[in-house]
N, C-alpha and C positions, 0 to 999 in steps of 0.2 A: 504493500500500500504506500509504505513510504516513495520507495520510486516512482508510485503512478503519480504522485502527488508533485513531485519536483518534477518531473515529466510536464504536468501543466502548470506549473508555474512558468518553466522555460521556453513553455509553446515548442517541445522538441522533445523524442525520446532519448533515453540517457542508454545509447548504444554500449555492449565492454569494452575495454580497452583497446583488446588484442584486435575485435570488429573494426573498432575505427583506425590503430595501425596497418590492417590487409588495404581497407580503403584509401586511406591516405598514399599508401603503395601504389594503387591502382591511378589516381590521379596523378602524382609524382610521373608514370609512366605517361599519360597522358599530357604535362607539362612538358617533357621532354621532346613530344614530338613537337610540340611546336616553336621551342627553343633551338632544337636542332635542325630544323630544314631548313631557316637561312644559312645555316653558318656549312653545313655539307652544302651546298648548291654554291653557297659561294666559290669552293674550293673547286667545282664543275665548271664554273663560267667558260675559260678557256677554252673546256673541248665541245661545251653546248655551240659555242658561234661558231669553231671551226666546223663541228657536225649540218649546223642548221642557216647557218650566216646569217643577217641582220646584226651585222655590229652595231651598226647606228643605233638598233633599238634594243640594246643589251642593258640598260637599265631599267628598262619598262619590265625588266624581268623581278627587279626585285621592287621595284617603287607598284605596281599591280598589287603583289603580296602586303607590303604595306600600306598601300590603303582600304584597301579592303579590311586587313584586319584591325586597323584603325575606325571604319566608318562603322563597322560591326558590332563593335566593341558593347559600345551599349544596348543599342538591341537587344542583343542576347541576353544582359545583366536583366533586363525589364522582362526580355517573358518568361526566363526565370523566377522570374518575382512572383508575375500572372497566370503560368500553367504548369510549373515546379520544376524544379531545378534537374532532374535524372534524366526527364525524358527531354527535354532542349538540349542537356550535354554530350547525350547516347547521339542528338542528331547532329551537334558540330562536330564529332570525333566522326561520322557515316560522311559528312560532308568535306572535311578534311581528307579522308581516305579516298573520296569519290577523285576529288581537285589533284589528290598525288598519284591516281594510275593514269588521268586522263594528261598530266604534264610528263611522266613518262612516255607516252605514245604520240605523243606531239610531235607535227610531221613538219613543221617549218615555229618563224620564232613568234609568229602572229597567234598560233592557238598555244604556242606554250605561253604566253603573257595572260590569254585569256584563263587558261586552266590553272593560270599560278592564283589570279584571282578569285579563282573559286575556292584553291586551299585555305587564301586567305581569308575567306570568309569563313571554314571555319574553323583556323586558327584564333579567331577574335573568340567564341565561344569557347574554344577550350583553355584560353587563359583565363577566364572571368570563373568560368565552370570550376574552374579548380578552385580557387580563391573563396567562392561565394559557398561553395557545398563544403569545404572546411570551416567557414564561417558559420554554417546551418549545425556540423557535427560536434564541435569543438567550441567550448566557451573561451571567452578571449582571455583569462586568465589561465587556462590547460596549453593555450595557442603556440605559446613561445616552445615547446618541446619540439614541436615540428618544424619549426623556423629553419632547424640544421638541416634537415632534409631537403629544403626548398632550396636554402643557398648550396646543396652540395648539387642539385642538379641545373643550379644554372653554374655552378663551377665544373662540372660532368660537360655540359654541352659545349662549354666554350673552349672549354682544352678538348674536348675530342672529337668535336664538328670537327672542322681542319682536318684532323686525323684522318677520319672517318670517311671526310669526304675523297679525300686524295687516294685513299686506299681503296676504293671499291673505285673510283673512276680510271684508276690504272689497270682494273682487273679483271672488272665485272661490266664496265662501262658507265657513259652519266645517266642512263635510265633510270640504273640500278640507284642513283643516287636519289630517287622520288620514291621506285617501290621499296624501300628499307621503310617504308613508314609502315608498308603493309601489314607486318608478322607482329611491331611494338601497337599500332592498332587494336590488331584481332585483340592480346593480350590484356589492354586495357577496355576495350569492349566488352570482354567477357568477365574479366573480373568485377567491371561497376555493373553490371548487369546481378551479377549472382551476388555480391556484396555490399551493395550500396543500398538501404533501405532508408529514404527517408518519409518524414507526415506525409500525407497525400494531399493537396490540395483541396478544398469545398471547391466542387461547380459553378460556376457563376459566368454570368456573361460579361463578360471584357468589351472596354471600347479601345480598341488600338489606335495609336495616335499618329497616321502616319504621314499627318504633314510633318508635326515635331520632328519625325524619323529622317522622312526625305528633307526637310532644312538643315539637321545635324550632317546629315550626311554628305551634303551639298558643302557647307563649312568644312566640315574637317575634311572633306578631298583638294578642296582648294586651298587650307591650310599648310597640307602634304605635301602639295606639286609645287607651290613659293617655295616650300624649304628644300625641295628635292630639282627643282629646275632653276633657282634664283643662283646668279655667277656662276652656272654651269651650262646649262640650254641655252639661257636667255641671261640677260645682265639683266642687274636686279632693276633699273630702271625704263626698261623695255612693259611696252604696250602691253605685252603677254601677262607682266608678272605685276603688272599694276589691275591689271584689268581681276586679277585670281583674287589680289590682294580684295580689293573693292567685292567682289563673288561672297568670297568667303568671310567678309566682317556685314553685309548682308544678310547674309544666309545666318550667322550666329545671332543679329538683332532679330532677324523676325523667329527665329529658335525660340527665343529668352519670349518673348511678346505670347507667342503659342502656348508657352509649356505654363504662362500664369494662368491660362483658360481651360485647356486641356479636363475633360474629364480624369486620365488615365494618363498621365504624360509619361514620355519616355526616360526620362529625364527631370524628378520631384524636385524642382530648384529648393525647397524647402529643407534639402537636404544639406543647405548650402552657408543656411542661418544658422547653425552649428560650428562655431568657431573653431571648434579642434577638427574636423571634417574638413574646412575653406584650407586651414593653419597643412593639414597633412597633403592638401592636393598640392601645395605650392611644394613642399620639401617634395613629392614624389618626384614634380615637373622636374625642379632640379637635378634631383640624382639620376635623372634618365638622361637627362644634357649632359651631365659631367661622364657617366659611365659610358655610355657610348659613343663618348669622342673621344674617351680616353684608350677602349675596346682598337678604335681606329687607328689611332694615331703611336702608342705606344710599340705596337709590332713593326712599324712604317722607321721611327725611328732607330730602332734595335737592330734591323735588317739594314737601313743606309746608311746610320753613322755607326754604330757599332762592330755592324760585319758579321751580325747571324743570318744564319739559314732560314728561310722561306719556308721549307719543309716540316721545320719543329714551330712555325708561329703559335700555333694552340698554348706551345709550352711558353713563351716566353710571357705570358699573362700569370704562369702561376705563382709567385708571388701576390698579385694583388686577388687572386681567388682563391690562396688557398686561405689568405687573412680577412678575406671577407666571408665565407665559410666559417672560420672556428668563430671569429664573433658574433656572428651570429646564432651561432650555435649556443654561444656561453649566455647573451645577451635574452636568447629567448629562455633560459634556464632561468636565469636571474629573475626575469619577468615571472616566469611560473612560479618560484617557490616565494617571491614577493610582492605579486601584484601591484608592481611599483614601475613607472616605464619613463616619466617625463626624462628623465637625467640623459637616457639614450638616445634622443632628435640631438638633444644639446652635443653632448661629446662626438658624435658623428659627424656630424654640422661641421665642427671645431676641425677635427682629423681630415674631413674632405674638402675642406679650406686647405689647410695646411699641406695636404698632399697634392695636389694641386701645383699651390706656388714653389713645392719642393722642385716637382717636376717643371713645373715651368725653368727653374736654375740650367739645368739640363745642358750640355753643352757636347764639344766634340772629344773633351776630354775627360766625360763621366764615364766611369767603368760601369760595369754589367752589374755589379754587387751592391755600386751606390745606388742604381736605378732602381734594382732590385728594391732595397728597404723605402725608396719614396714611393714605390707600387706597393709597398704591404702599408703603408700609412694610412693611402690612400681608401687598399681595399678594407680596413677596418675601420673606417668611416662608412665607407658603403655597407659595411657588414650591421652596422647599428643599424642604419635607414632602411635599407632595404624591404626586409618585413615587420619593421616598427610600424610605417606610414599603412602599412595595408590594416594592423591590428588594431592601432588606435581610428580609422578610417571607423572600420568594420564597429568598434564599441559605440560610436556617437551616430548611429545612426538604430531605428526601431527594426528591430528583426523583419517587418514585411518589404524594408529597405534594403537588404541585404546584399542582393543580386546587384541594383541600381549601382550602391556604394562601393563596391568590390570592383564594377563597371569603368565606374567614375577614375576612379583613383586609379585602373590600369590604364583607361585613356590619357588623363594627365602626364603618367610616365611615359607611355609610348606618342607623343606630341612632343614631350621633352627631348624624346631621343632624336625628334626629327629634326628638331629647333638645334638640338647640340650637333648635330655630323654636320648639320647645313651650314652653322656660325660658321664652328670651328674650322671647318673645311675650307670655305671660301678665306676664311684669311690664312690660313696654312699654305692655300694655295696661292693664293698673293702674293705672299711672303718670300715661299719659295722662287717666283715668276722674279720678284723684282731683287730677290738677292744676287740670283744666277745673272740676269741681268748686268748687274753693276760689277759684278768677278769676271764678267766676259764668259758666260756659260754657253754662250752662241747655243747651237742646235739642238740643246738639252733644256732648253727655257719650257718647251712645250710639251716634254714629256719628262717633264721632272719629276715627278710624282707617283712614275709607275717602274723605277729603276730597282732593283736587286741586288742583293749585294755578289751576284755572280757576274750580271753585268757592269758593275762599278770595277768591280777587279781587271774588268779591259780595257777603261780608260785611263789616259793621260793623265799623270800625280794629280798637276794642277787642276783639269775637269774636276778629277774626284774629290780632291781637297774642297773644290768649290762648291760642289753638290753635298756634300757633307756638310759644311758650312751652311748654306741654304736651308737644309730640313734641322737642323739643328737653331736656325733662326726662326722657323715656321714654328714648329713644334713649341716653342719658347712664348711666342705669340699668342698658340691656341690656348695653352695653360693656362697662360695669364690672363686671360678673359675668363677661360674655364675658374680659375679659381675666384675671380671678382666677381660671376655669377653665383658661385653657390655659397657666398657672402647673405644673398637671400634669403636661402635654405635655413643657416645661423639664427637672420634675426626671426625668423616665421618661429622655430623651435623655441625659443626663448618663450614667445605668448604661448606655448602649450599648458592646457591645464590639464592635472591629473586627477582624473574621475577613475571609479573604482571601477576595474574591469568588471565585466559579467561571468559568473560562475565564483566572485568572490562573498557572495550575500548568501545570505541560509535563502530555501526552501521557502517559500510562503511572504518572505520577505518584500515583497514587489504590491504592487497594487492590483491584485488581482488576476496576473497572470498574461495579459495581453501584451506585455512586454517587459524586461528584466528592470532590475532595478538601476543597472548603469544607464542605460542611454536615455532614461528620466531624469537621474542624476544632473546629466549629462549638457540636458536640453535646459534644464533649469541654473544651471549654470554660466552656462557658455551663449547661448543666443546673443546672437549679435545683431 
């Protein structure tokens, strides 16, 4: 009885342990595939344009995947919300699978763009899916145990996409680099299938909102293609990227205008009046800027001024993953056995500042070991944030929110990331342009930024010297913006308030059961 009883108070049943371990497994396996198939396809690129040609359109290969899983994102979070969360996520993982046999069999580079979009659509659901269905199983003070699992498998993907991808495209072919999703699929198919039991939804008619939908989605595509075509297709001043600009700050006013009317919006702005919720989107924003520009740019630099191999890139990130991992790991312990979390935005904040300007120091005569330890500074800044921003997200909002806010806050990051490769890129690339420039890099000005360090070993001292010099300028550039942006991050954390997680109140404790007693707490607190 006692359990039925905390059962509704929670609005959730109180699955065993070992139950929610299998499942959390099963999703873990489901995050991975969609963590891994950028980063093995990247490693394919190569032999996809030789195989299929359309060089010219060999971005559209991965800019397709992301916005689709960008525009999706929330969607998926909301009819989660509206028609439960197993059977939407059973359908982005079938949709995912569909998108990864049909860009394997892709006969030129026009239906592999189209078919990459389709994965990415439903890659958007199976990152939220994950997120939102450990949000549903697990109260947000049990949450942090699992924290190490989630950073070990996006430290799993990033060190062995690369791997993974190079090793079956040399072997198997790059087909084989889309159906590998196939067999980890079936896997977590079948296991959330047999293991995942959550409340069933009451029946009710739903009003779907789908102008909200199509103006979100209209915004964050023209969002995407600014930060993914501006100083690279088009100059950021060009008709195209003014005209996107104007599109998509359109499309997000009459978004905001709809969703206040919206029977059923797709997007509760009310979720928004929740200061530690506004406070966590802005630190996720940032740490998806910082993190994957630093993803980008750190193997870029290792390989041209350092002088490592291409072939190990995966590795030369572990330093800053494998110290984002254990703190995470330690950070989500902390949290569980103290229900105590403010101090970790702060100290993250602080570390991801810092590592930052370390790396931005960075020069032609930093060794492998120094880089190394501003990569682990780095990555235990990240390792705080990472899944702090999702837990304390997930607490400040009402369990029927769940999906929405899980939504919300992987949008925020994945926007962040496109805002950070786009910044930092285009002045990296600048940088580079106008160093070589002024060293007399003559022929090398325009393809600065795609050299190796196999081909730097056949150039002329001087060339090399001077292309060294260059990314080592560039590089120094992008940090130091990177670090003066997630300055941000810092002050947003500082206004964090500590409200008591959910699963730290007895049983009965709440008002009745319709929702726990944090995110009451929470709202009563913090509204802004």
């Amino acid at each position: 009885m006692a359990e039925l009883n905390k059962a509704a108070a929670t609005g959730k049943p109180e699955p065993q342990p070992r139950n929610v371990r299998v499942v959390v497994l099963a999703l873990m396996i489901a995050m991975l595939l969609a963590m891994l198939d950028n980063l093995i396809v990247g490693t394919a690129m190569p032999t996809i344009v030789g195989d299929l040609g359309g060089m010219e359109h060999l971005s559209w290969v991965v800019t397709a995947y992301t916005l689709a899983t960008a525009a999706s994102t929330p969607i998926w979070g909301k009819l989660g919300d509206m028609y439960g969360r197993k059977g939407v996520f059973l359908t982005s993982i079938v949709i995912f699978l569909i998108g990864s046999v049909l860009s394997g069999m892709a006969q030129d580079m026009g239906q592999l763009i189209g078919f990459r979009a389709v994965q990415g659509l439903g890659a958007g659901g199976l990152m939220v899916g994950v997120m939102a269905i450990i949000g549903d199983l697990v109260p947000p003070r049990e949450r942090g145990r699992y924290q190490g699992m989630m950073a070990g498998v996006m430290a799993i993907a990033m060190i062995g996409g690369p791997l993974v991808g190079g090793t079956i495209t040399d072997h198997l072919g790059w087909r084989w680099s889309f159906y590998i999703n196939l067999p980890l699929g079936a896997v977590a198919l079948a296991m959330v299938t047999m293991v995942l039991h959550l409340p069933r939804k009451e029946r009710a008619r739903h009003t779907v909102d789908y102008l909200g939908a199509a103006l979100l989605t209209v915004g964050i595509t023209a969002i995407v293609l600014v930060t993914t075509w501006g100083g690279s297709e088009y100059d950021w001043g060009s008709a195209v990227i003014m005209e996107l600009i104007a599109l998509g700050v359109a499309s997000l006013v009459g978004f905001v205008f709809v969703e206040t009317r919206a029977a059923e919006p797709i997007m509760p702005l009310h979720i928004f009046r929740n200061l530690n919720f506004t406070l966590m989107s802005v630190v996720g924003f940032m740490a998806g800027f910082v993190m994957f520009g630093a993803v980008l740019f750190l193997p870029l630099f290792q390989q041209s001024v350092q002088g490592a191999s291409a072939t190990n890139s995966g590795l030369l990130l572990l330093p800053m993953l494998l110290a984002m991992m254990i703190v995470s790991l330690v950070a989500g312990r902390i949290t569980t056995s103290t229900g105590r979390y403010k101090v970790f935005p702060i100290v993250g904040s602080v570390l991801m500042v810092a590592g930052l300007f370390l790396l931005a120091s960075m020069d032609t005569d930093t060794t492998r070991l120094v880089s190394g330890v501003y990569m682990a500074v780095l990555g235990a800044g990240m390792g705080f944030l990472m899944q702090i921003t999702m837990l304390v997200a997930q607490n400040s909002v009402e369990l029927k929110d769940m999906g929405v806010a899980s939504s919300s806050t992987t949008l925020f990051r994945t926007l962040g990331s496109s805002f950070g490769v786009a910044i930092m890129g285009a002045l990296f690339t600048g940088q580079v342009r106008d160093e070589m420039a002024a060293r007399g890099g003559g022929g090398l000005t325009e393809q600065s930024a795609q050299l190796d360090a196999a081909s730097l070993a056949k150039l002329p001292d001087a060339a090399r010297e001077a292309y060294e010099y260059a990314v080592a300028s560039g590089t120094h550039l992008a940090f130091l913006v990177g670090g003066s942006v997630a300055i941000v991050a810092l002050v947003a954390a500082l206004f964090v308030k500590e409200v008591p997680l959910r699963g730290t109140a007895k049983p009965g404790a709440d008002d009745g059961g319709a929702a726990p007693a944090g995110p009451a707490a929470a709202k009563e607190s913090q509204t802004v």
